[in-house]
C-alpha positions in Angstrom: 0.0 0.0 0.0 1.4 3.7 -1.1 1.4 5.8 2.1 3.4 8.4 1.1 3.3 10.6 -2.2 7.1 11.0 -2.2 7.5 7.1 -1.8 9.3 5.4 -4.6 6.4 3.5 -5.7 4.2 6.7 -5.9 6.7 8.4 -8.0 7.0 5.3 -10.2 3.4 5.7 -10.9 3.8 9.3 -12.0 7.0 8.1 -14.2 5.4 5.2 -15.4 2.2 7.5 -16.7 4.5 10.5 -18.3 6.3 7.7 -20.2 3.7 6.6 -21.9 2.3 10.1 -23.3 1.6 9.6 -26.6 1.9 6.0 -26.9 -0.8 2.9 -27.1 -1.7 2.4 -23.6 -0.9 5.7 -22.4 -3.0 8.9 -20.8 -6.1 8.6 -22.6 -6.5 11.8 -24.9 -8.7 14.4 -24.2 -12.1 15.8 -26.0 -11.2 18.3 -28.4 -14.2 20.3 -26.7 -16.4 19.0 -23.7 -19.8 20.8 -25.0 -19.5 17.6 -27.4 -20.5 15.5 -24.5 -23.7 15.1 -22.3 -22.4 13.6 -19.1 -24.2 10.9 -16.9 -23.7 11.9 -13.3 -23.9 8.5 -11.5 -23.8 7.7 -7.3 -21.9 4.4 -7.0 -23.2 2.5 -4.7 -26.9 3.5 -5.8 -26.6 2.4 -9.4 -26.1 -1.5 -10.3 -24.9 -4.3 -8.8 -24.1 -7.4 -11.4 -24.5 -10.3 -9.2 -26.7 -9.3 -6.2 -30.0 -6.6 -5.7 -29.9 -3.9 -3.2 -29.2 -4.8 0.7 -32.4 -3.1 1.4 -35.4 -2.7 0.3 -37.1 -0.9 -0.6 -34.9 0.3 -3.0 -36.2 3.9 -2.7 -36.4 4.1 0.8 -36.5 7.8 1.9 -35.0 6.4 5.2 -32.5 4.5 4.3 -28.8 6.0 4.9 -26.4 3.3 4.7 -24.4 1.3 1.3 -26.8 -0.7 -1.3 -24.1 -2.2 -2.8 -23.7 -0.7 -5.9 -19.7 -1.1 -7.4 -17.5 -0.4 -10.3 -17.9 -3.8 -11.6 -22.1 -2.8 -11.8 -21.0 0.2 -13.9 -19.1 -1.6 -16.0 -21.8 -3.7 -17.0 -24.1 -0.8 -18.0 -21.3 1.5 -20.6 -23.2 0.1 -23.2 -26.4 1.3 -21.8 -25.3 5.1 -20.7 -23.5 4.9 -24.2 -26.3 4.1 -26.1 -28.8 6.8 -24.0 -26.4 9.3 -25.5 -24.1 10.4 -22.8 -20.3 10.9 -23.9 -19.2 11.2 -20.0 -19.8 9.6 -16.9 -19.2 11.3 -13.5 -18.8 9.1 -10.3 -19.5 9.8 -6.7 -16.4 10.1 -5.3 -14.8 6.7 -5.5 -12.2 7.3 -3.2 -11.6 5.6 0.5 -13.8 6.3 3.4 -13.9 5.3 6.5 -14.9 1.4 7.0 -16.9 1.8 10.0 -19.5 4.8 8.8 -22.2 3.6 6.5 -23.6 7.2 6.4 -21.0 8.2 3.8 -22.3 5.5 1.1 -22.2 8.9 -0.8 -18.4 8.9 -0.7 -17.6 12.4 0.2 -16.5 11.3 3.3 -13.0 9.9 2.2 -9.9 9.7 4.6 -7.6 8.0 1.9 -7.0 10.6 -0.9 -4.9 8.1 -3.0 -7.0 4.6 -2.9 -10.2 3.4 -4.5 -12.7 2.9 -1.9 -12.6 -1.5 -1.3 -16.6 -1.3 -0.6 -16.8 -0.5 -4.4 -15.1 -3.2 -5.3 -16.0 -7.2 -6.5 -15.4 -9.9 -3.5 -11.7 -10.4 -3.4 -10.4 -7.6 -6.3 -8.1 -5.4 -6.0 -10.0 -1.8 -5.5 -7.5 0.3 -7.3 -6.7 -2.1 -10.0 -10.8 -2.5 -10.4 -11.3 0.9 -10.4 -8.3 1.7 -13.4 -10.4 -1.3 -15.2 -13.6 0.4 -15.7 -11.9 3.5 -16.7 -10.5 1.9 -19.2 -13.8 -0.3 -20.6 -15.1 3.6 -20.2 -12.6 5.0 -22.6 -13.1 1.6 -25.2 -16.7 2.0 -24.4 -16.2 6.0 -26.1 -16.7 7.7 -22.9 -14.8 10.0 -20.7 -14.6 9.8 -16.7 -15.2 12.4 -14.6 -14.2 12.0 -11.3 -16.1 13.7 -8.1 -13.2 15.0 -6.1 -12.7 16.6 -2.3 -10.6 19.0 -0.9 -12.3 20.9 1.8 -12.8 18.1 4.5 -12.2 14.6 5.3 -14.3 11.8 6.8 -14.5 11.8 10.2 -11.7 11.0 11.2 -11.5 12.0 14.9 -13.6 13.4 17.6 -13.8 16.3 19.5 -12.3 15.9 23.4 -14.9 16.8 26.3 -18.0 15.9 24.1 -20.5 13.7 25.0 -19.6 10.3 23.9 -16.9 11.2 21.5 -18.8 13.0 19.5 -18.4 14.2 15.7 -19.5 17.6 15.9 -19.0 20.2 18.4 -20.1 24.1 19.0 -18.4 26.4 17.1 -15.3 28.0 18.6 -14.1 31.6 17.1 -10.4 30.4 16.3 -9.4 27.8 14.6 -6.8 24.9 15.6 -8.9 25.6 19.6 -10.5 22.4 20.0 -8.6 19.2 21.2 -9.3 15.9 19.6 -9.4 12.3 19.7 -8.8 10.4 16.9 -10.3 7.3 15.8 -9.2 3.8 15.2 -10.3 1.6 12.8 -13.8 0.9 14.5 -14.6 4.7 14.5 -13.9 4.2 18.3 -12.3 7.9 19.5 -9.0 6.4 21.5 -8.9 9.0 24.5 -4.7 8.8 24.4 -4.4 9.8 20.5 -4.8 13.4 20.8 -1.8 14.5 18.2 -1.8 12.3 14.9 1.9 12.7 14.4 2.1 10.2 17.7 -0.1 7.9 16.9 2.1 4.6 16.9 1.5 2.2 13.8 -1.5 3.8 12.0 -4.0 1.8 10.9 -4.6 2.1 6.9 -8.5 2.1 7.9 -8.2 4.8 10.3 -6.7 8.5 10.6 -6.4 10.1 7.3 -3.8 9.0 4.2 -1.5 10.2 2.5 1.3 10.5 5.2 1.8 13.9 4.1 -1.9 15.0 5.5 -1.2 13.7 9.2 -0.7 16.6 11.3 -3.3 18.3 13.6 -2.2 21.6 12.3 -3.7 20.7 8.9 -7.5 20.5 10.7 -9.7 23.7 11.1 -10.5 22.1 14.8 -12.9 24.7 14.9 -16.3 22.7 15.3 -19.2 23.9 13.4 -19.6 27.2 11.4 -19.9 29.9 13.3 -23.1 32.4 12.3 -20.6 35.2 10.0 -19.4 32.3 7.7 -21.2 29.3 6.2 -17.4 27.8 4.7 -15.2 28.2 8.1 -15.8 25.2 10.2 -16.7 21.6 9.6 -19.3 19.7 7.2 -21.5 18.1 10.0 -19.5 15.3 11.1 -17.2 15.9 8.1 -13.5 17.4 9.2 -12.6 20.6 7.5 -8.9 20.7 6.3 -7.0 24.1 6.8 -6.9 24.7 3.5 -5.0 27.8 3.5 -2.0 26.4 4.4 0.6 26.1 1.5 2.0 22.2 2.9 -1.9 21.1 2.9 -2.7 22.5 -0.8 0.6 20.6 -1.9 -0.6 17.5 -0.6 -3.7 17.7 -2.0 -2.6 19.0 -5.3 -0.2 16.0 -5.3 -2.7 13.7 -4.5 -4.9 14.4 -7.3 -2.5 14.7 -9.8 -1.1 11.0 -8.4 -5.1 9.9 -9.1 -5.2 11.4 -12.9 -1.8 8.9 -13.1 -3.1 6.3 -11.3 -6.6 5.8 -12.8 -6.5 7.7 -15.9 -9.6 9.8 -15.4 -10.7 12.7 -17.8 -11.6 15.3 -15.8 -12.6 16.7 -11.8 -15.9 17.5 -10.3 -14.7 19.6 -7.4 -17.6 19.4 -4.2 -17.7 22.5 -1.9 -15.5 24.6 -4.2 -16.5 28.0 -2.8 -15.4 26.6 0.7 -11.5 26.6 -0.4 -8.9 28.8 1.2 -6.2 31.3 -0.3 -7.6 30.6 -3.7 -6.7 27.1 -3.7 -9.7 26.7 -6.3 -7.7 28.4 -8.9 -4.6 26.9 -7.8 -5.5 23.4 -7.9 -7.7 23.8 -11.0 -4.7 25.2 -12.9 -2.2 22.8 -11.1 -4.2 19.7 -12.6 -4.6 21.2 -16.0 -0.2 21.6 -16.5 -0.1 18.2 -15.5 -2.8 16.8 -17.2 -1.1 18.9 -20.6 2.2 17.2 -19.4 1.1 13.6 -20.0 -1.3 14.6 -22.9 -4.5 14.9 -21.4 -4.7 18.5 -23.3 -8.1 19.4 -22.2 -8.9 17.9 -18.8 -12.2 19.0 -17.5 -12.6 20.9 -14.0 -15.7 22.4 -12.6 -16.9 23.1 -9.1 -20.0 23.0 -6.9 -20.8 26.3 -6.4 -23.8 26.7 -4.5 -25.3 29.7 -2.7 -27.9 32.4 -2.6 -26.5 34.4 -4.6 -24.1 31.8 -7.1 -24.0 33.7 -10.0 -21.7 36.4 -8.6 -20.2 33.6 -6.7 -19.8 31.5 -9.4 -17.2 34.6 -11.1 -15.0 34.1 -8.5 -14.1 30.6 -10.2 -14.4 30.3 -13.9 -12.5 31.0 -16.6 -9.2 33.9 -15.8 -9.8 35.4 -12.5 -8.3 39.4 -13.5 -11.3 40.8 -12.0 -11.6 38.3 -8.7 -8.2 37.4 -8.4 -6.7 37.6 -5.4 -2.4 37.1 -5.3 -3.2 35.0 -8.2 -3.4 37.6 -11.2 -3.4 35.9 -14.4 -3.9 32.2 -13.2 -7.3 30.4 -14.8 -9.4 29.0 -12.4 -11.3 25.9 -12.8 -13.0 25.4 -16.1 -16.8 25.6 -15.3 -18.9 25.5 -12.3 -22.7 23.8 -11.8 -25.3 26.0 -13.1 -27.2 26.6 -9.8 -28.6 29.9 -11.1 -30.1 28.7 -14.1 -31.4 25.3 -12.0 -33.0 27.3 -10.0 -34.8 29.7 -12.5 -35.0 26.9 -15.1 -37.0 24.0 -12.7 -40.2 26.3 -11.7 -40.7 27.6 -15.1 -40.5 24.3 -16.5 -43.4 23.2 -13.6 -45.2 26.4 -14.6 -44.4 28.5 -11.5 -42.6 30.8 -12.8 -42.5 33.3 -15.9 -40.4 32.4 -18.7 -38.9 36.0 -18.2 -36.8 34.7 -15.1 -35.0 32.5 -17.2 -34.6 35.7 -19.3 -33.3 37.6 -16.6 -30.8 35.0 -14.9 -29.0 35.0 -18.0 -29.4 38.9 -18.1 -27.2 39.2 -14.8 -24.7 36.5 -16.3 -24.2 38.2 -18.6 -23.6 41.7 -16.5 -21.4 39.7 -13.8 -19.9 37.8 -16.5 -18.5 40.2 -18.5 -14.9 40.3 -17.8 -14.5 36.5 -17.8 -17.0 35.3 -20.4 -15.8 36.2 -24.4 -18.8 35.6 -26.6 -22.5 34.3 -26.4 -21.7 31.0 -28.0 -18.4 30.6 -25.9 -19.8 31.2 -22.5 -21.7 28.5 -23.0 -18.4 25.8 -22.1 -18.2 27.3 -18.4 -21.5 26.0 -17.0 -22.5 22.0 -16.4 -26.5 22.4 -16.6 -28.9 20.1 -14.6 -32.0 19.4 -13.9 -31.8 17.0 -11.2 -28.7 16.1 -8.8 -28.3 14.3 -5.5 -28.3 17.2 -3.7 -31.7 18.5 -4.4 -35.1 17.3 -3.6 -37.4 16.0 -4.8 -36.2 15.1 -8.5 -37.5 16.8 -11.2 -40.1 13.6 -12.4 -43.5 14.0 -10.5 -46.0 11.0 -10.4 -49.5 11.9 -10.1 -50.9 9.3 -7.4 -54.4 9.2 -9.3 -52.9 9.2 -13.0 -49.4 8.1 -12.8 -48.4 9.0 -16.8 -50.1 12.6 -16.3 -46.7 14.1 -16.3 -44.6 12.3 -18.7 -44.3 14.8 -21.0 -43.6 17.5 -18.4 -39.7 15.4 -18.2 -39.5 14.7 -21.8 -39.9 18.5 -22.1 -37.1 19.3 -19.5 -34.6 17.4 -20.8 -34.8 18.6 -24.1 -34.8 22.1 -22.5 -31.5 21.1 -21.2 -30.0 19.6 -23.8 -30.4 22.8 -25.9 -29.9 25.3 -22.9 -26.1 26.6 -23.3 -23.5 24.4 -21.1 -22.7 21.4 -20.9 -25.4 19.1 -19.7 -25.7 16.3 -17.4 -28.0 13.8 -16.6 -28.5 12.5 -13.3 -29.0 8.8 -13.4 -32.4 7.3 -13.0 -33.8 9.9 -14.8 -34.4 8.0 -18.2 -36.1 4.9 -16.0 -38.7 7.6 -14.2 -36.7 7.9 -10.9 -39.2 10.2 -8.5 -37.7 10.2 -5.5 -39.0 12.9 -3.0 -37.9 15.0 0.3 -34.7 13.3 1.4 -31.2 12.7 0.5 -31.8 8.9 0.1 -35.1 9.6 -1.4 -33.1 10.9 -4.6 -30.4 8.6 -4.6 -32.3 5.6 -5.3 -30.8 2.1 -5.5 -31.6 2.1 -9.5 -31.2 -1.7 -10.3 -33.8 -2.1 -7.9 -36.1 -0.3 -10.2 -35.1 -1.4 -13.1 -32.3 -4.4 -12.7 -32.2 -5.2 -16.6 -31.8 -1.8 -17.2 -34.5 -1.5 -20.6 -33.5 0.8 -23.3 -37.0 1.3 -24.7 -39.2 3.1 -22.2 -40.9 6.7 -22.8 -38.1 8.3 -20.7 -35.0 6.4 -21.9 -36.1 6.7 -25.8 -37.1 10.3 -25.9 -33.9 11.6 -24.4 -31.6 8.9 -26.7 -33.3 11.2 -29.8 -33.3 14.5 -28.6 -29.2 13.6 -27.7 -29.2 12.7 -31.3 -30.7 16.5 -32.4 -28.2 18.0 -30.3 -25.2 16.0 -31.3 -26.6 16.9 -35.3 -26.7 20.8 -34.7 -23.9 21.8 -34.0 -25.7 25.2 -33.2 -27.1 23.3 -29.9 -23.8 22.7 -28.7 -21.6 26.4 -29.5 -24.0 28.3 -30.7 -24.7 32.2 -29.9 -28.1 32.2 -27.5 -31.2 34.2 -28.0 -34.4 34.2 -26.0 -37.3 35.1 -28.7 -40.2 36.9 -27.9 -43.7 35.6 -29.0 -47.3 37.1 -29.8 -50.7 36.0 -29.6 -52.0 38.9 -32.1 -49.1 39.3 -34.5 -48.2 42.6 -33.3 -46.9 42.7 -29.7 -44.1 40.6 -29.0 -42.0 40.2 -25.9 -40.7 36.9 -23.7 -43.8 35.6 -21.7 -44.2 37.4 -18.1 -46.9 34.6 -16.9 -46.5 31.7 -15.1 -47.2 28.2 -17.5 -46.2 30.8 -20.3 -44.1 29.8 -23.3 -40.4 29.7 -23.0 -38.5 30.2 -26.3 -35.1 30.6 -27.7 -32.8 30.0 -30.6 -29.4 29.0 -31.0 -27.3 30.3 -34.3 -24.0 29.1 -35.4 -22.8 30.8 -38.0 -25.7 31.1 -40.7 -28.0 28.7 -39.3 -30.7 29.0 -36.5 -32.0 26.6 -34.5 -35.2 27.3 -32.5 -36.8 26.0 -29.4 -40.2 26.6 -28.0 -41.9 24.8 -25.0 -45.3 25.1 -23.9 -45.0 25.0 -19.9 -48.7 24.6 -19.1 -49.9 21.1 -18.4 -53.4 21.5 -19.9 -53.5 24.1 -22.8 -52.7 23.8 -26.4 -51.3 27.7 -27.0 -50.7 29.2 -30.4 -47.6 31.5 -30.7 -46.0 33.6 -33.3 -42.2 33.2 -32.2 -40.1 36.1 -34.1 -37.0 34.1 -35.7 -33.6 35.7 -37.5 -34.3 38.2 -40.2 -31.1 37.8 -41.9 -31.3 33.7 -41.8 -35.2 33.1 -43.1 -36.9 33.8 -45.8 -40.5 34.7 -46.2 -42.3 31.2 -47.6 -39.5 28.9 -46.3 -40.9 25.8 -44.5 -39.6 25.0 -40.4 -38.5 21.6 -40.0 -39.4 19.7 -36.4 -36.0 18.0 -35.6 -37.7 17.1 -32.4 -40.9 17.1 -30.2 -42.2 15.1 -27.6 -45.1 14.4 -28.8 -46.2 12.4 -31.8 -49.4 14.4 -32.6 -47.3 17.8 -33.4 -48.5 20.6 -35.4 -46.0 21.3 -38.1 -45.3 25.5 -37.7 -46.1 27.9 -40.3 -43.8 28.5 -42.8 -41.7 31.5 -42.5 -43.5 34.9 -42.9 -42.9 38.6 -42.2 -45.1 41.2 -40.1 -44.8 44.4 -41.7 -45.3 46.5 -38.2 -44.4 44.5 -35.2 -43.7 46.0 -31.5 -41.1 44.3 -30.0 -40.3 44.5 -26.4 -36.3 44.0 -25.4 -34.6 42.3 -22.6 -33.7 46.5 -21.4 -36.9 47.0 -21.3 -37.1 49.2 -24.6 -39.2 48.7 -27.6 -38.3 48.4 -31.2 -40.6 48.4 -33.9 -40.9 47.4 -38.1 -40.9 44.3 -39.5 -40.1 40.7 -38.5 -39.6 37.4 -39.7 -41.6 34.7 -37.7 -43.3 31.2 -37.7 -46.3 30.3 -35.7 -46.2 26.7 -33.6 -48.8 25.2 -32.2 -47.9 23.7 -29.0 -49.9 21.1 -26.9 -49.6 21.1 -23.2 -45.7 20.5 -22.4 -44.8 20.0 -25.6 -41.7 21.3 -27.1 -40.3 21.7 -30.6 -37.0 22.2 -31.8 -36.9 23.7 -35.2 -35.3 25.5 -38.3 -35.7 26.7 -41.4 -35.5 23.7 -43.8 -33.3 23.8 -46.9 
């Protein structure tokens, strides 16, 4: 077992991997541009087992906090199935070692080894890392990429705090850190009262403490118990121990340890959790630290992005992205991760979808991106490779699908529209597994990380769900528009002469994407009960009065074709500022049933 970064077998991993850059068997090569790729966000021990069901049943249970059993070899099995829905990615839960003893990190973010694959993930009597490197490799044959779910703010829990009842994880918040004295734990998660300083700890157990070597000093833990009421990202994650992530000897190690994992495992890219949490602007450290070594072995485009979450994530989300002049701080000049989680545009994008909200605060989320944005982002169509858009993740509850109890298909076509909202929404968009087999789990965290194989243990490739998003994947991967193109919301009318983007709830949201000279146009009907007739005002310079719109996709089979392309001699037309323009316009008229959508263009 590797227990140091700076032993001779670690480095002979990181020679090992930089001499075979280039060569057959070497770093796997990057995507020339990630926007080519829908990625498959998957939790590990929630989605297939290939030998055994789920420990407990039932497999949805919104109670249930403890490992189903789910393991790399289970993923393995299904590549062809997340291949064939479309995806071109997969991300893993963090795969990493946790802590034997607690069951309550079946999630994996608890880890306390930073440079072995977690042995609960693995087949009876295989080797976790060598399992691990295997199904990123059948990944790569397969034609997808592996993203891994990374930490770097906190640890399992790895110790407990002195003087609390029962050795407990968590304790009161105190105002400075490094205050509280600890006990750590052995390898039963029993806190040992005499192991109060980790460096003393005679013969470490490899289940216990936290690993690499490098990490093992009490000076590298906040100590500080739970956030204190000023500041949500000093202190620890609920039982989870927050590293002092400020510290220049802790960023090494951790940087190290990462870039030992790209070597090791041969993974394309980093999901970072609780990025905004980091320290003296580790996130743009590390995220440029993996990219030169990643470049050094040949992996020229590995993918970063970060869990930004927070009332106000949009200006947060700034801080991160793309070259940090304006945000910077000591760091001038240094690019920050690659893209961040599009939190603003989930939580705008979800209610209008459900008919809560206008489609005008879709308008104006991307109206103050593109304010805040303005220093980092260079162009519509390129702003769209900073953000990973969801609908759906394991974080939020309930999941976007909603089963009526009295007619259980009543809302089909309320997901089918979603996901084609996303997949034509600028970013990069992910699917959180499940989805495409009608995953509805409610108000917990279990409750949305659902044991799928207990759902669905042949995993079928011809329901509703799993079709409709296979061919609107197949839209998007055929426009290339939907994947870099400039973005455009497009006001509609009812009369033909007033036109502006819908300000009522269950209204119609519409948009269009244009790539050079061609136009692609999407239009979704949000209420669940009327058929609405639009005209939607399309490119001037890219139709032609007469021209006939082509449907490359809508969820519903009994579709109205759209109007062929016509122009209104005096049309008002209210802007996102708020002014009015007026004169003529080109634009079809769709008829949309009740959550239907259409993607369209002009057809040559």
């Amino acid at each position: 077992m590797i227990t140091s970064l700076f032993s001779p077998e670690a480095q002979a991993v990181f020679d090992d991997t930089a001499k075979l850059a280039g060569m057959p068997g070497g770093p796997f090569p990057s995507p020339a541009d990630w926007r080519d790729q829908l990625i498959y966000f998957i939790i590990v021990d929630r989605f297939n087992n290939p030998v055994q069901p789920p420990r407990h049943q039932p497999f949805d249970d919104p109670n249930y906090y403890d490992y189903q059993g789910g393991n790399f070899a289970g993923i393995q099995q299904r590549l062809a199935y997340i291949k064939n829905l479309g995806a071109g990615a997969i991300w893993l839960s963090p795969v990493l070692k946790n802590l034997a003893w607690s069951g309550g990190t079946y999630h994996g973010y608890g880890i306390h080894d930073f440079i072995h694959a977690d042995p609960r993930f693995a087949s009876d009597g295989a080797d976790p890392d060598d399992e691990l490197r295997t199904l990123v490799d059948a990944a790569h044959q397969a034609g997808l990429y592996v993203i891994f779910d990374i930490v770097l703010n906190h640890t399992g829990d790895v110790f407990a705090y002195d003087g609390a009842p029962d050795g407990a994880a968590q304790a009161d918040h105190a105002f400075s850190p490094n205050a509280l004295p600890v006990q750590w734990r052995d390898a039963q998660g029993v806190a040992v009262a005499a192991d109060t300083d980790i460096a003393l700890i005679p013969a470490p157990s490899a289940d216990a403490i936290v690993w690499p070597a490098e990490l093992q000093n009490n000076g590298y833990f906040r100590r500080q118990g739970m956030p204190g009421p000023d500041d949500d990202t000093t202190g620890d994650f609920d039982s989870l121990k927050q590293l002092c992530t400020d510290l220049s000897p802790v960023q090494t190690a951790l940087i190290r340890a990462y870039q030992y994992v790209i070597a090791r495992y041969d993974c394309d890219g980093f999901r970072i959790d609780t990025l905004r949490f980091l320290k003296n602007n580790l996130a743009q450290v590390f995220g440029n630290a993996c990219r030169e070594y990643a470049l050094s072995i040949g992996k020229k485009n590995f993918f970063t992005y970060g869990e930004v979450w927070t009332s106000d994530s949009e200006p947060a989300i700034a801080e991160f992205i793309g070259r940090n002049t304006q945000f910077s701080d000591g760091v001038d000049g240094l690019v920050g991760v690659d893209a961040a989680l599009d939190y603003p545009l989930f939580f705008t994008l979800v209610p209008t979808l459900k008919g809560s909200a206008p489609p005008m605060a879709v308008q104006a989320m991307y109206q103050e991106r593109k304010t805040i944005e303005q220093y980092i982002l260079s162009s519509h169509g390129d702003a769209s490779r900073f953000f990973v858009t969801f609908l759906d993740n394991h974080d939020q509850h309930p999941r976007f699908h909603y089963v009526d109890p009295v007619t259980p298909h009543l809302y089909d076509d309320q997901l089918t529209m979603a996901v084609a909202c996303l997949y034509c929404l600028p970013g990069i968009p992910c699917l959180y597994y499940g989805t495409e087999q009608g995953l509805r789990g409610g108000a917990t965290d279990p409750a949305v990380r659902e044991a799928l194989w207990g759902l669905a243990p042949g995993f079928p490739q011809n329901g509703l769900f799993f079709t409709a998003f296979q061919a609107i994947a197949a839209v998007r991967q055929s426009q290339a528009a939907l994947r870099y193109g400039r973005f455009y919301f497009r006001p509609l009318s009812g009369d033909q002469l007033h036109f502006a983007v819908s300000t009522i709830n269950s209204g119609v949201l519409a948009w269009s994407r244009i790539l050079n000279d061609a136009e692609v146009l999407v239009a979704a009907n949000t209420h669940t009960t009327l058929t609405v007739p639009v005209d939607v005002l399309i490119d001037s310079n890219l139709s032609q009065p007469g021209q006939a719109m082509q449907v490359l996709y809508s969820n519903k089979q009994n579709f109205t074709t759209p109007s062929a392309v016509r122009t209104l001699q005096q049309a008002s037309v209210l802007q996102a500022d708020g002014t009015t323009g007026t004169g003529p316009v080109n634009v079809t008229g769709v008829n949309l049933l009740p959550m239907e959508v259409q993607v369209l263009r002009v057809k040559y």
